[in-house]
C-alpha positions as CSV (number, residue, x, y, z in Angstrom):
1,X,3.1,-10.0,16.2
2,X,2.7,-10.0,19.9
3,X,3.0,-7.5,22.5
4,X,6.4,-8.8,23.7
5,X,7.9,-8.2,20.3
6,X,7.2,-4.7,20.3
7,X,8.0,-3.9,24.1
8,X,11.2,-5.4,23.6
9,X,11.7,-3.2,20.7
10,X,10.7,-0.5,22.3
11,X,13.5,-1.1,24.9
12,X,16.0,-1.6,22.8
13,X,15.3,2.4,21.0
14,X,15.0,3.8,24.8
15,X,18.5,2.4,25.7
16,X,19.6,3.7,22.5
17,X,17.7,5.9,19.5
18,X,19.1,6.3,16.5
19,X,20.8,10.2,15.6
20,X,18.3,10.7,12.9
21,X,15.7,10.0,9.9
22,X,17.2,7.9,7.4
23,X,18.0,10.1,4.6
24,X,17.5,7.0,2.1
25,X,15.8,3.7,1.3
26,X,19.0,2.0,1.8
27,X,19.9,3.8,4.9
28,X,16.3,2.9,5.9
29,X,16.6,-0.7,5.3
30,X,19.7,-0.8,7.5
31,X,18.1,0.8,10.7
32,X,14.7,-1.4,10.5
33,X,17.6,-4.6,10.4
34,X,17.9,-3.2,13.9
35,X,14.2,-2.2,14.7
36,X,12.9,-5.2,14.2
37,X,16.0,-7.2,15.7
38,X,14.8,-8.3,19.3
39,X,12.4,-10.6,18.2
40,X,12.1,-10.5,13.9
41,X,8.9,-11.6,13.0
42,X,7.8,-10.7,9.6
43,X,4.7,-9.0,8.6
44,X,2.2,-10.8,6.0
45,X,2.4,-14.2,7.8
46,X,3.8,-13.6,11.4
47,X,6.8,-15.6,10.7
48,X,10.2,-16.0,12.8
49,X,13.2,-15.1,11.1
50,X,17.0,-15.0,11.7
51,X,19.0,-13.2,10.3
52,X,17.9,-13.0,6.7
53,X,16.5,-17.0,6.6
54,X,13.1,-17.5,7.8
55,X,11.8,-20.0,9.2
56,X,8.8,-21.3,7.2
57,X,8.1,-25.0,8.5
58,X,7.8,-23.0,11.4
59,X,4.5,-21.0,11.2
60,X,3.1,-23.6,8.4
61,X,4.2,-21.3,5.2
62,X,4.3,-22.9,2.4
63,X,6.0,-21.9,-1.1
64,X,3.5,-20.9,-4.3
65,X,6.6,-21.0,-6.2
66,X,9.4,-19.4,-5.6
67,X,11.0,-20.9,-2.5
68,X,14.1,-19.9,-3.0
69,X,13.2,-16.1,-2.1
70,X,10.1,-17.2,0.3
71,X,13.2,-18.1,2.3
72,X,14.6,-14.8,2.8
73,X,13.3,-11.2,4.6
74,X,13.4,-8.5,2.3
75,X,11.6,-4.8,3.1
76,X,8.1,-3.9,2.1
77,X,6.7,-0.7,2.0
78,X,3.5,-1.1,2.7
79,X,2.1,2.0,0.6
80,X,4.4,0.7,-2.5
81,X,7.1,2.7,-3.8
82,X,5.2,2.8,-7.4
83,X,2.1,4.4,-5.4
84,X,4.4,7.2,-3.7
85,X,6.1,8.0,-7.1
86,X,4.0,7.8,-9.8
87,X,2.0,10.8,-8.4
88,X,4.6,13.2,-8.4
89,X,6.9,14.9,-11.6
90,X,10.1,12.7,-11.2
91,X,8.2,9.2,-11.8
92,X,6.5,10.9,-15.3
93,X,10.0,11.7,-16.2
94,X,12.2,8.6,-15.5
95,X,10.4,6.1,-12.8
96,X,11.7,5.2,-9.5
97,X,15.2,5.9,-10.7
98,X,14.7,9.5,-11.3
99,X,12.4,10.4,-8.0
100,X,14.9,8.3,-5.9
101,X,18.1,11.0,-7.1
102,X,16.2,14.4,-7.7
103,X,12.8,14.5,-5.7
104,X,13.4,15.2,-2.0
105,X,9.7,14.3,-1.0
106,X,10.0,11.4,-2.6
107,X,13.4,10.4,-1.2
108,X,12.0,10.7,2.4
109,X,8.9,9.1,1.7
110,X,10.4,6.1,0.2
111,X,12.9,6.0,3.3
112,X,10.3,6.3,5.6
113,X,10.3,3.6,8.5
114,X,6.1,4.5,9.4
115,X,5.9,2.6,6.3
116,X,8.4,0.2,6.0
117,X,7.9,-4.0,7.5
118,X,9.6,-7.1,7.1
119,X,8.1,-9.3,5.0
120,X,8.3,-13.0,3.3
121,X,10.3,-12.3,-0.2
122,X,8.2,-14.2,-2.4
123,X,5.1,-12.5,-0.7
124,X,6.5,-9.4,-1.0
125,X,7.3,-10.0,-5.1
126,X,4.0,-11.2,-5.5
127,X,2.0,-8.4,-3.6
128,X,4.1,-6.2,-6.0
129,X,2.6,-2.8,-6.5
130,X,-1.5,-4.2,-6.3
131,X,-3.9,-2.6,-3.5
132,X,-5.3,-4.1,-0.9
133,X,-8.7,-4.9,-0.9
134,X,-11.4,-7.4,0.0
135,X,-11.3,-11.5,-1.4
136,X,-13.3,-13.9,-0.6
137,X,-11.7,-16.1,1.7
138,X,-9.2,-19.2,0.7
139,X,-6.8,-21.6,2.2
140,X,-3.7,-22.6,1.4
141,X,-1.9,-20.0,-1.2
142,X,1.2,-19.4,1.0
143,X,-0.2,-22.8,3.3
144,X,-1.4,-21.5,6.7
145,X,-0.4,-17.4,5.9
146,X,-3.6,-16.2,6.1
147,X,-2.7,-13.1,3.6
148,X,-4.5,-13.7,0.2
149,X,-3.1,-12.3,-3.7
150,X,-5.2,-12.1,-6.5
151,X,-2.9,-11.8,-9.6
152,X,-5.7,-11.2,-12.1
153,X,-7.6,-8.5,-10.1
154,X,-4.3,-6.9,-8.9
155,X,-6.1,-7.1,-5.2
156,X,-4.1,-8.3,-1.7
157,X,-6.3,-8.8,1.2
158,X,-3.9,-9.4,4.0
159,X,-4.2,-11.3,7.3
160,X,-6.9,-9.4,10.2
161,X,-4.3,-8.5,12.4
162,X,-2.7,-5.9,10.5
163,X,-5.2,-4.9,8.4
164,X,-5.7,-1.6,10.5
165,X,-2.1,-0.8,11.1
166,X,-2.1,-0.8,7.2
167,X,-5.0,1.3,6.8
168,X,-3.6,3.7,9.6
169,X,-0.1,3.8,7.4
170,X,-2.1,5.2,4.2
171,X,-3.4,7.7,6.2
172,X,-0.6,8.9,7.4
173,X,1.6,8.6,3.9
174,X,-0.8,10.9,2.6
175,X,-1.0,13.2,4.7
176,X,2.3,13.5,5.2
177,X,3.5,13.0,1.6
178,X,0.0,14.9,-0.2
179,X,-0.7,11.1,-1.3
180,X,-4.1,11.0,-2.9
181,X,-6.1,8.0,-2.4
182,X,-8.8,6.9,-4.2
183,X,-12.7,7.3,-3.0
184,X,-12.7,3.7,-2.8
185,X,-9.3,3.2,-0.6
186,X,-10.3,5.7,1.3
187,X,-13.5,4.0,2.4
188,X,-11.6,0.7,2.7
189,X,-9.2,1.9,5.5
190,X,-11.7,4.0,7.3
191,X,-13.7,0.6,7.5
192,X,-10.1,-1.0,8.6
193,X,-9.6,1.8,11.0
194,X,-12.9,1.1,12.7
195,X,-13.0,-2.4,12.4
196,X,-9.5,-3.1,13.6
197,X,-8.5,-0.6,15.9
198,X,-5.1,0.6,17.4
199,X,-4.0,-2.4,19.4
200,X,-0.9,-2.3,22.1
201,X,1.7,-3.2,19.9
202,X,1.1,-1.0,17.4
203,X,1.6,2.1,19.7
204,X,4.7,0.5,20.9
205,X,6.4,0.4,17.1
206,X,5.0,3.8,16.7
207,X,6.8,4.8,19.5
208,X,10.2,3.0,18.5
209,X,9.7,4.3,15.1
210,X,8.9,7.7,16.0
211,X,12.4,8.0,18.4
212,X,14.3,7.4,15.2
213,X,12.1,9.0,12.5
214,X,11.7,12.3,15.1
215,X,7.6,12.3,14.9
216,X,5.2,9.1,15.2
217,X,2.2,8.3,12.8
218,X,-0.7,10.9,14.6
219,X,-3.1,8.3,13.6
220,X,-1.9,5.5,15.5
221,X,-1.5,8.2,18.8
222,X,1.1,10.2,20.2
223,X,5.2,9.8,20.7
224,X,7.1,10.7,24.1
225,X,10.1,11.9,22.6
226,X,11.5,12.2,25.6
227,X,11.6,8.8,26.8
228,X,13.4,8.3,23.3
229,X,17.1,8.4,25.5
């Protein structure tokens, strides 16, 4: 992620902001096609992508075994879906399913572009629904992607750059959405908040995602609406 991604972004929401929230995931997933469109890179391994194909010789990724969808972008939410839902009534009384048709918290929640990134679709398969969390280091899971899965602890510790922006997302998810976290996550991301602090091109997505969602994440900082077009 660089600054130039995100002030290119930004520009293209000025000359243009969307009419509104998306009112679904799928509505979501369409708009971030065209968020992230000026220059796609994807989120877990800082990868170029067109299109939907990404380019993995590129930035050194290599498959742990499913290359087929390590190929393509698909859209994460960075507090999962499972996390969101299985808090509330719906999930206890027909999963994702159910909240996605009858709980309106949950419907905006799980549409909600704060918390939404392109990402790698193997890596995104294998984070699953697992926390993040601390690993000791290795090389070479997903080659030179420096984001780390631990399938038998459930744990994903992903790359430093984005390790606040993620903690800064939970934050904001629950405050918005009366998420709990646990004592433990909590003290996670307020280490992530601290140690990796609000950097340039986070405020500038949080700006471009603000003009379309109508409010930005107050953690990250504030939104000028007005300069939204």
């Amino acid at each position: 992620m660089s600054v130039r991604w995100f002030a290119l972004l930004f520009l293209f929401f000025v000359m243009g902001a969307q009419a509104g929230a998306p009112r679904t995931f799928t509505e979501a997933k369409k708009v971030a096609w065209k968020l992230y469109a000026p220059q796609s890179t994807e989120f877990y391994c800082g990868c170029k992508y067109t299109g939907n194909r990404v380019n993995l010789a590129a930035c050194g990724y290599v498959p742990r075994k499913n290359a087929k969808r390590a190929s393509r972008i698909e859209w994460e939410h960075i507090v999962p879906a499972w996390q969101i839902g299985h808090q509330r009534q719906c999930w206890q009384e027909g999963g994702r399913k159910n909240c996605t048709r009858y709980d309106p918290v949950y419907q905006k929640a799980e549409a909600d572009l704060h918390n939404l990134v392109p990402s790698i679709g193997e890596v995104n398969g294998d984070r699953s629904n697992f926390s993040f969390g601390w690993l000791p280091e290795q090389s070479g899971q997903y080659g030179s992607c420096l984001t780390q899965i631990d399938f038998k602890a459930k744990k994903v510790m992903p790359r430093p750059s984005i390790r606040g922006m993620i903690a800064r997302t939970y934050f904001y998810m629950s405050k918005q959405y009366g998420l709990r976290l646990s004592k433990q996550d909590r003290q996670l991301y307020e280490a992530w908040d601290k140690t990796y602090p609000v950097q340039a091109w986070e405020r500038q997505r949080n700006q471009s995602v603000g003009c379309v969602m109508g409010h930005g994440n107050e953690f990250v900082g504030p939104v000028d609406m007005k300069a939204c077009g």
